[in-house]
TORMI-9090 format. One record per residue: x, y, z of N, C-alpha, C in turn; residue number from 1. Coordinates in Angstrom, 2 decimals, always signed. Each point is the difference from the previous one (the first is absolute). Example, Ala and Ser with C-alpha at 12.3 -4.5 7.8 and 13.67 -1.06 7.14 Angstrom:
REM residues 2
[[+13.19; -5.69; +7.80]; [-0.89; +1.19; +0.00]; [+0.90; +1.20; +0.00]; 1]
[[-0.35; +1.05; -0.72]; [+0.82; +1.19; +0.06]; [-0.77; +1.09; +0.73]; 2]
END
This chain:
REM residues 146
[[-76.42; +69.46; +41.51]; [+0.84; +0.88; -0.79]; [-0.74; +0.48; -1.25]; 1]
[[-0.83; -0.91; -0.31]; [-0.69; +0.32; -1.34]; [-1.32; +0.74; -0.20]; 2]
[[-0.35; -0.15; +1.70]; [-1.30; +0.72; +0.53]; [-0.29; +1.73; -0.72]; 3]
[[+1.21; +0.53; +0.35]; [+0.13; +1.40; -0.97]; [-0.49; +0.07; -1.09]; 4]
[[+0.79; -0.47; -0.65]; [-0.01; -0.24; -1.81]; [-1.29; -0.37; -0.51]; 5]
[[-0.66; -0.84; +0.11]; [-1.26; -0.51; +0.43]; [-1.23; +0.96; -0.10]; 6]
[[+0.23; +0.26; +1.51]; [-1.03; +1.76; -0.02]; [-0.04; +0.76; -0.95]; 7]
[[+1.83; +0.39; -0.45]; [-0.36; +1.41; -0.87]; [-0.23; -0.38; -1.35]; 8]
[[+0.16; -1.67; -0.34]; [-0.53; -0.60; -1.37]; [-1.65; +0.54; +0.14]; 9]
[[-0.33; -0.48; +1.09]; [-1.43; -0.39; -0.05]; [-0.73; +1.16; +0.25]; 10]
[[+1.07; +0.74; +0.26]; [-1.08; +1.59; +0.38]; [+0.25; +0.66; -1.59]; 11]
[[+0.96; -0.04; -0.53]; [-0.26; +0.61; -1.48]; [-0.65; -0.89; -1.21]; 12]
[[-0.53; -1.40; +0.89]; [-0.77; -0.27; -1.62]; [-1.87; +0.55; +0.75]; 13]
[[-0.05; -0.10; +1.09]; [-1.12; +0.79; +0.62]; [-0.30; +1.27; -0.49]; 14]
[[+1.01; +1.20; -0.23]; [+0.04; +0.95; -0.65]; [-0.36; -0.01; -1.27]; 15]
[[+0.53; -1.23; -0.43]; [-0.60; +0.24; -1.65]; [-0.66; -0.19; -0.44]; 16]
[[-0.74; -1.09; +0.54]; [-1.46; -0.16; -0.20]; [-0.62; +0.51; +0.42]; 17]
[[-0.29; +0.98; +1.03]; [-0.72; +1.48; +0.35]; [+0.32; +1.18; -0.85]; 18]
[[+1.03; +0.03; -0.57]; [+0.51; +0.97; -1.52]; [-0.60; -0.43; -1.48]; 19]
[[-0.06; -1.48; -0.05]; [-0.53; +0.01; -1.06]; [-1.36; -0.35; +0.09]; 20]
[[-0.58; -0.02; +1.02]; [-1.82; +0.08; +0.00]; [-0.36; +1.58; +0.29]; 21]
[[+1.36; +0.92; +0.44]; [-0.97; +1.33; -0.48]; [+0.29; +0.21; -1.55]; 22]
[[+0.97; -0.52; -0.42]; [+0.52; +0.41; -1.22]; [-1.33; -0.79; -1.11]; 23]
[[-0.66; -0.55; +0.62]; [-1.10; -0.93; -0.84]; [-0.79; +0.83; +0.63]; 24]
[[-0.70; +0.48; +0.85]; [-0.93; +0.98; +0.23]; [-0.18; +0.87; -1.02]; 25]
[[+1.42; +1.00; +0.03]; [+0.24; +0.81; -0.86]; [-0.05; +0.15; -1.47]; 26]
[[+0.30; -1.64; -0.23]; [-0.80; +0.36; -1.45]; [-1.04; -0.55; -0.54]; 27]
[[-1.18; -0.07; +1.85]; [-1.47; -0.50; -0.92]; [-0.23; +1.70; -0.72]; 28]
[[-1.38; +0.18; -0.66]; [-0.34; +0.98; -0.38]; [-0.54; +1.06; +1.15]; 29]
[[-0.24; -0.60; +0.83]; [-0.88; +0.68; +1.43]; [-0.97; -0.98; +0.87]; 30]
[[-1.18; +0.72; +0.60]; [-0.81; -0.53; +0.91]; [-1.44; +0.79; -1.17]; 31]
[[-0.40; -1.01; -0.44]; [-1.71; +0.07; -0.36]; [-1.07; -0.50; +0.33]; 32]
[[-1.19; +0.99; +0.48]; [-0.87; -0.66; +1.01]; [-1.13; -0.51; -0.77]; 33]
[[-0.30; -1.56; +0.95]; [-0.54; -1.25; -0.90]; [-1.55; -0.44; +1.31]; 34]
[[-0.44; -0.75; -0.73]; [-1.31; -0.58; +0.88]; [+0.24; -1.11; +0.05]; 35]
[[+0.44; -0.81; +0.38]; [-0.54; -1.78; +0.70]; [-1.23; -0.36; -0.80]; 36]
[[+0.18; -1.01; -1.00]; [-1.43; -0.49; -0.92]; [-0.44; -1.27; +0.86]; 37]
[[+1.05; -0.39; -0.18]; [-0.18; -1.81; +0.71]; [+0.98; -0.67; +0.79]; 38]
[[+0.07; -0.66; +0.85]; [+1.25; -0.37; +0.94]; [+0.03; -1.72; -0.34]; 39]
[[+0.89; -0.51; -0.14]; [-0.04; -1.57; -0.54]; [+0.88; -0.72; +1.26]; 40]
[[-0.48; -1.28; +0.53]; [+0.50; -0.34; +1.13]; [+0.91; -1.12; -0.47]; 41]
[[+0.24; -0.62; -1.07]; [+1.28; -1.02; -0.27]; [+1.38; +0.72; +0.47]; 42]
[[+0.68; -1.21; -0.19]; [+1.49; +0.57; +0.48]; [+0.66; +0.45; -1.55]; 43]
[[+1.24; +0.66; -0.19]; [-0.11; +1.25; +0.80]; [-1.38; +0.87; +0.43]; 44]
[[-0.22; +0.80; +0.98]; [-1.21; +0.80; -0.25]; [-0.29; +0.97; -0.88]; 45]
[[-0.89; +0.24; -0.87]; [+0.17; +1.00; -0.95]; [-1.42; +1.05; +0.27]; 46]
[[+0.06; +1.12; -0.80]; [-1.00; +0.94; +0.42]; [-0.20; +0.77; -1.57]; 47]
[[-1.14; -0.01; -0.52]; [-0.27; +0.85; -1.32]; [-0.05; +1.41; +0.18]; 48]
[[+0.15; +0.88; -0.74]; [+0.64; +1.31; +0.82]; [-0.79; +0.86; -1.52]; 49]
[[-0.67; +0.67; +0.07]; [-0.37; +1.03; -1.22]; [+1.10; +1.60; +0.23]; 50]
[[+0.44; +0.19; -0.71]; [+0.91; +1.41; +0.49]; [+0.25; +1.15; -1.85]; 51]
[[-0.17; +0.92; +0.03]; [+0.69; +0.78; -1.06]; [+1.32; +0.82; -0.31]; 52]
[[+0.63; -0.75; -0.54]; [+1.40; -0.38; -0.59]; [+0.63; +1.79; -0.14]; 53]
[[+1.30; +0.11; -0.06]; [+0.38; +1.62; -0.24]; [-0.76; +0.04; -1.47]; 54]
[[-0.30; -0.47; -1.26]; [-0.57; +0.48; -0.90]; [-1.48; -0.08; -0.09]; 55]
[[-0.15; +0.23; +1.23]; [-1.77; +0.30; -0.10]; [-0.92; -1.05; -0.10]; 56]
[[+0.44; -1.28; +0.11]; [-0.61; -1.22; -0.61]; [-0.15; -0.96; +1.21]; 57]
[[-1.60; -0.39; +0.18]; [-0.10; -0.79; +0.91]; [+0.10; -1.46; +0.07]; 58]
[[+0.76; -0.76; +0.74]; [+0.47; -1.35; -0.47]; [-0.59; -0.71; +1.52]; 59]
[[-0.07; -1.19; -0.16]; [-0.09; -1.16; +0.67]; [+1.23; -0.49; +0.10]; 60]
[[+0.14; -0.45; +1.24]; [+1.62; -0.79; +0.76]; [-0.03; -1.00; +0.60]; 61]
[[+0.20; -1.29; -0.34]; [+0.13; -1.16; +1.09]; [+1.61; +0.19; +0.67]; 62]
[[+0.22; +0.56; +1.34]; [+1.13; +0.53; +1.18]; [-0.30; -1.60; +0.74]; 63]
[[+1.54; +0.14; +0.67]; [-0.16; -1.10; +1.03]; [-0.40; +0.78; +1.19]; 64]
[[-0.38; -0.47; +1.04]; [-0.81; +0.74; +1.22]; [+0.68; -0.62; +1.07]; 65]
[[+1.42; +0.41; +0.77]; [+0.75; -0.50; +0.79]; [-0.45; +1.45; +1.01]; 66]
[[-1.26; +0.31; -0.02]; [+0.05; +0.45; +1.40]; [-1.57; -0.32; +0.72]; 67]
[[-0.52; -1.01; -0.59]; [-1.28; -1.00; +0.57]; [-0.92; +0.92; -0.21]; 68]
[[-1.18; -1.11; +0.59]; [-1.11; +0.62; -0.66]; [-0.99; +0.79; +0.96]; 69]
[[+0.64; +0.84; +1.25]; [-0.61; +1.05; +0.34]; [+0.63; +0.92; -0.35]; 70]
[[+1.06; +0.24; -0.19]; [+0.32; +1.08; -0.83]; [-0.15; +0.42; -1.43]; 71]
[[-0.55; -1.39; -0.65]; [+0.00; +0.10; -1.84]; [-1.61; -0.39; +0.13]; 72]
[[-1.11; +0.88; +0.58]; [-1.17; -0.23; -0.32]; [-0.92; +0.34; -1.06]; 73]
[[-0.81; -0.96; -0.68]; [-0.96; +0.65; -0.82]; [-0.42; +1.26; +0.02]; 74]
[[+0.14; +0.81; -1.10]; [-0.37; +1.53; -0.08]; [+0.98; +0.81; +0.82]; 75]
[[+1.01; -0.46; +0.53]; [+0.96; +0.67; +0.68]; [+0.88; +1.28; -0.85]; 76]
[[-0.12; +0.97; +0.42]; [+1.27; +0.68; -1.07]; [+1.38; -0.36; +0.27]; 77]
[[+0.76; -0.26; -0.92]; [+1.71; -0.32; +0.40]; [+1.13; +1.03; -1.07]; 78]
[[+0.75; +0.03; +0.29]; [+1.06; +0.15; -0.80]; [+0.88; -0.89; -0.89]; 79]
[[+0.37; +0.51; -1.25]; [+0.62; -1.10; -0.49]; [+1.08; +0.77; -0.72]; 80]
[[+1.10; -0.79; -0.12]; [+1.32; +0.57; -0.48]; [+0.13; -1.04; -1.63]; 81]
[[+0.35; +1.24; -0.74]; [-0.07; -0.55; -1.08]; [+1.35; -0.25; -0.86]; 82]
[[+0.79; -0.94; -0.96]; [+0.94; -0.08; -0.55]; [-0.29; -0.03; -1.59]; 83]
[[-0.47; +0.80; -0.68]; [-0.46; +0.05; -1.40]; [+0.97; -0.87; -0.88]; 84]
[[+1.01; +0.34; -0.10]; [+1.14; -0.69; -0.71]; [-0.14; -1.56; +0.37]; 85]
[[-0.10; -0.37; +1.14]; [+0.04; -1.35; +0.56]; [-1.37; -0.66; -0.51]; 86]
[[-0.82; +0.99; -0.01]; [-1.34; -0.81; -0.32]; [+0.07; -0.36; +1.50]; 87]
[[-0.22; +0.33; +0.91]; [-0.60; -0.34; +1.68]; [-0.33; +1.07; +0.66]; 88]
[[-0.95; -0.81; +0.91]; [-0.47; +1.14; +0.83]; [-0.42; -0.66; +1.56]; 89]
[[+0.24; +0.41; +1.57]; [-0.12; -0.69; +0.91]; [-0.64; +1.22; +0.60]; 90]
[[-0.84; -0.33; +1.27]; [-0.45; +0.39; +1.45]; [+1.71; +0.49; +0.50]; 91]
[[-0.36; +1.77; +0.32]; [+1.06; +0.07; +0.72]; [-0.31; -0.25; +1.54]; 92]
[[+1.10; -0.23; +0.27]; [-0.03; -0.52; +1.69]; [+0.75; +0.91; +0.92]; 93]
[[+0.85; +1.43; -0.59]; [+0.48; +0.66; +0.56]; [+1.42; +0.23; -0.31]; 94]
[[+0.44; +0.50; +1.16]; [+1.28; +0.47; +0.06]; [+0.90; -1.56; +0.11]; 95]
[[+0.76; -0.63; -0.78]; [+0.64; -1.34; +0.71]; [+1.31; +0.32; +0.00]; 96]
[[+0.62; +0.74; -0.55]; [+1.32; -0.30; -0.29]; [+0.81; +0.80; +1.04]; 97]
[[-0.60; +0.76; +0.82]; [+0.99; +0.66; +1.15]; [+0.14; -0.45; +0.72]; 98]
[[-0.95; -1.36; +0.83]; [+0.49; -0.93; +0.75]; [+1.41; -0.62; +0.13]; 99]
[[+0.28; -0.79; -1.34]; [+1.34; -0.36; -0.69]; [+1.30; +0.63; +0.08]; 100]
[[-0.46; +1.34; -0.67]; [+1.27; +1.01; +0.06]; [+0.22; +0.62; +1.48]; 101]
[[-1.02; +0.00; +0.66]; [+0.86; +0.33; +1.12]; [+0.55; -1.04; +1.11]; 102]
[[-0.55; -1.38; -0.11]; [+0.58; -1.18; +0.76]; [+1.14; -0.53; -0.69]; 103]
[[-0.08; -0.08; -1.35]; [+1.39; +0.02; -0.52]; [+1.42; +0.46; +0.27]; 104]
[[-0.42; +1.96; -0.02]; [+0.97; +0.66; +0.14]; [+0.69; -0.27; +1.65]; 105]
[[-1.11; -0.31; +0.92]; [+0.32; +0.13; +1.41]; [+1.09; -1.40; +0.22]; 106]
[[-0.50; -1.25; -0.71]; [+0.50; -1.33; +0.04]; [+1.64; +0.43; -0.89]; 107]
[[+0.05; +0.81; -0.90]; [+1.56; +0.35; -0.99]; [+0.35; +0.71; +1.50]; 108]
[[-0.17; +0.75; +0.14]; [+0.85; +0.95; +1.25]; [+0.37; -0.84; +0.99]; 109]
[[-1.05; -1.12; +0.34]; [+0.27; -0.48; +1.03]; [+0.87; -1.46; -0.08]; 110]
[[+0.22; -0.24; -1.18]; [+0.81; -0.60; -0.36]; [+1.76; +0.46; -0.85]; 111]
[[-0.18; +1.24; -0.57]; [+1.06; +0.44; -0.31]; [+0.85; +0.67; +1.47]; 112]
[[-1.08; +0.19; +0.65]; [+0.97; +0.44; +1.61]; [+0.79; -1.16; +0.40]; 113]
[[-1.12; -1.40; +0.27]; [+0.88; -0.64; +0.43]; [+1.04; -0.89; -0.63]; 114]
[[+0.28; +0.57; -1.45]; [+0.57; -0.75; -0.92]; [+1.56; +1.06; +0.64]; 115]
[[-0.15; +0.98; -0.01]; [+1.31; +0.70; +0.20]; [+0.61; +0.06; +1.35]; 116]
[[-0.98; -0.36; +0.82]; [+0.41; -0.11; +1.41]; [+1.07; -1.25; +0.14]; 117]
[[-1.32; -1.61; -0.64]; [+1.17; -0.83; +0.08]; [+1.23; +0.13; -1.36]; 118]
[[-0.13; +0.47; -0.58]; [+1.84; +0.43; -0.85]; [+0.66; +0.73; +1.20]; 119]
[[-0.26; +0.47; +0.18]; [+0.86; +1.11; +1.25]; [+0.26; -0.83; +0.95]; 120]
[[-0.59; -0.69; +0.75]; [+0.23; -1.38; +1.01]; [+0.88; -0.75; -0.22]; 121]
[[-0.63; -0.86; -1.63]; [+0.99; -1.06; -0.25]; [+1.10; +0.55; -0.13]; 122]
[[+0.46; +1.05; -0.41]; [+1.70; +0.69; -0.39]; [+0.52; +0.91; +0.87]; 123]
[[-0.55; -0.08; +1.50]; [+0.33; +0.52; +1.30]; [+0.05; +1.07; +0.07]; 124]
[[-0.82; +1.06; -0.47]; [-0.30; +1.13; +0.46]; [-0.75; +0.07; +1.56]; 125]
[[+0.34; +0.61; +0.89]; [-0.37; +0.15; +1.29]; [-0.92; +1.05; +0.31]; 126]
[[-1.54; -0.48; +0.09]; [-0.84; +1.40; +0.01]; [-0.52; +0.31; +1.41]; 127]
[[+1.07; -0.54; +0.69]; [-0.29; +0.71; +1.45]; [-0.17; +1.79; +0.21]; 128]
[[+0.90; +0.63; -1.01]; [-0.09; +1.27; -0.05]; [-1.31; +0.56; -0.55]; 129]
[[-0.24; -0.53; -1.31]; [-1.23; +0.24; -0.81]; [-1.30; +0.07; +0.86]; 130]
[[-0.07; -1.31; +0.98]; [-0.84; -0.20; +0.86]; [-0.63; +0.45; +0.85]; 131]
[[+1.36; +0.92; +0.36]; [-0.20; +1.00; +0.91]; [-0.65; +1.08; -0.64]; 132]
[[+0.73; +0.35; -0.97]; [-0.30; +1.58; -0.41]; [-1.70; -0.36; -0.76]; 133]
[[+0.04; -0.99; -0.61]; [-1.67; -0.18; +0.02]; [-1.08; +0.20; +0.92]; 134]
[[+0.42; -0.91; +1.72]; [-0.77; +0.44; +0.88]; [-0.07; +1.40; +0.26]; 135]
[[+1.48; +0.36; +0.36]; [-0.35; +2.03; +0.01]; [-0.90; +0.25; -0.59]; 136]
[[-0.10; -0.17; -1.67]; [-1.00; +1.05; -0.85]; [-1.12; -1.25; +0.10]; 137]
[[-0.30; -1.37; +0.17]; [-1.44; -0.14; +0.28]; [-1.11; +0.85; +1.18]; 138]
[[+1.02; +0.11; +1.23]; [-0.49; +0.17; +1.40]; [-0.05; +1.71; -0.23]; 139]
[[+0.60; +0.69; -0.90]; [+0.17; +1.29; -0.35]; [-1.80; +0.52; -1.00]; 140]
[[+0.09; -0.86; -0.80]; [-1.04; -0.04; -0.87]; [-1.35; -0.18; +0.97]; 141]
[[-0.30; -1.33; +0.69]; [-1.13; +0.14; +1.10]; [-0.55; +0.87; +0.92]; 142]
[[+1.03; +0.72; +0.52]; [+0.50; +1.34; +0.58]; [-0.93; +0.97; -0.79]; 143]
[[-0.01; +0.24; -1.05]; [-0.69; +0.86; -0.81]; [-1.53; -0.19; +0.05]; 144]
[[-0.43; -1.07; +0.06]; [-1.01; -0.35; -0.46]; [-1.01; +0.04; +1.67]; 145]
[[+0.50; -0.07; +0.85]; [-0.76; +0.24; +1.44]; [-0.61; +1.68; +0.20]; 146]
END
């Protein structure tokens, strides 16, 4: 019974943490392109990064390097996303946050469906009719698509 509820909890905190890592994207400063100085193999892994800052100024960066070390090679060019205000700066790794928002949203739907189905169940609504007229317009819809 609780299986519903559940989903569409768990599909909207999925959403939000794919909302608020673009919303943290959004307010690094951008993508500034950097060189790989030195790659350091302790844990975490870290990588020294030379890059020039939006005010023209070239800085040195110790980044953590969570994408190993054929991809974070010596003399490598990378990108780096910068947060001026924060004082940080990381290796971008891409696009992450649309993953989230869209397994999220699919897990809310697919849980707010079956959240209303069983209300309608438990309080005896009879969707033998619904059922039907769904198959019509599913088998109607496929129809189209041949």
């Amino acid at each position: 019974m609780w299986l519903p509820l559940v989903v569409l909890i768990g599909g909207l905190a999925v959403v939000w943490t794919g909302v608020s890592m673009a919303a943290d994207v959004n307010r690094s400063a951008g993508l500034f392109p950097g060189r790989v100085v030195s790659v350091g193999v302790r844990e975490p892994p870290t990588a020294d990064v030379e890059y020039t800052g939006p005010d023209g100024v070239t800085r040195w960066e110790t980044v953590e390097n969570h994408q190993g070390r054929r991809a974070v090679a010596l003399g490598r060019p990378v990108q780096i996303r910068l947060w001026p205000d924060e004082q940080r700066a990381e290796l971008d790794a891409g696009d992450k946050h649309t993953g989230p928002i869209v397994a999220g949203s699919l897990l809310t739907l697919l849980g707010a469906g079956a959240t209303v189905l069983l209300f309608l169940w438990h309080h005896g609504v009879r969707l033998e009719k619904y059922l039907e007229r769904f198959e019509m317009w599913w088998c109607w819809w496929l129809s189209r698509w041949r």
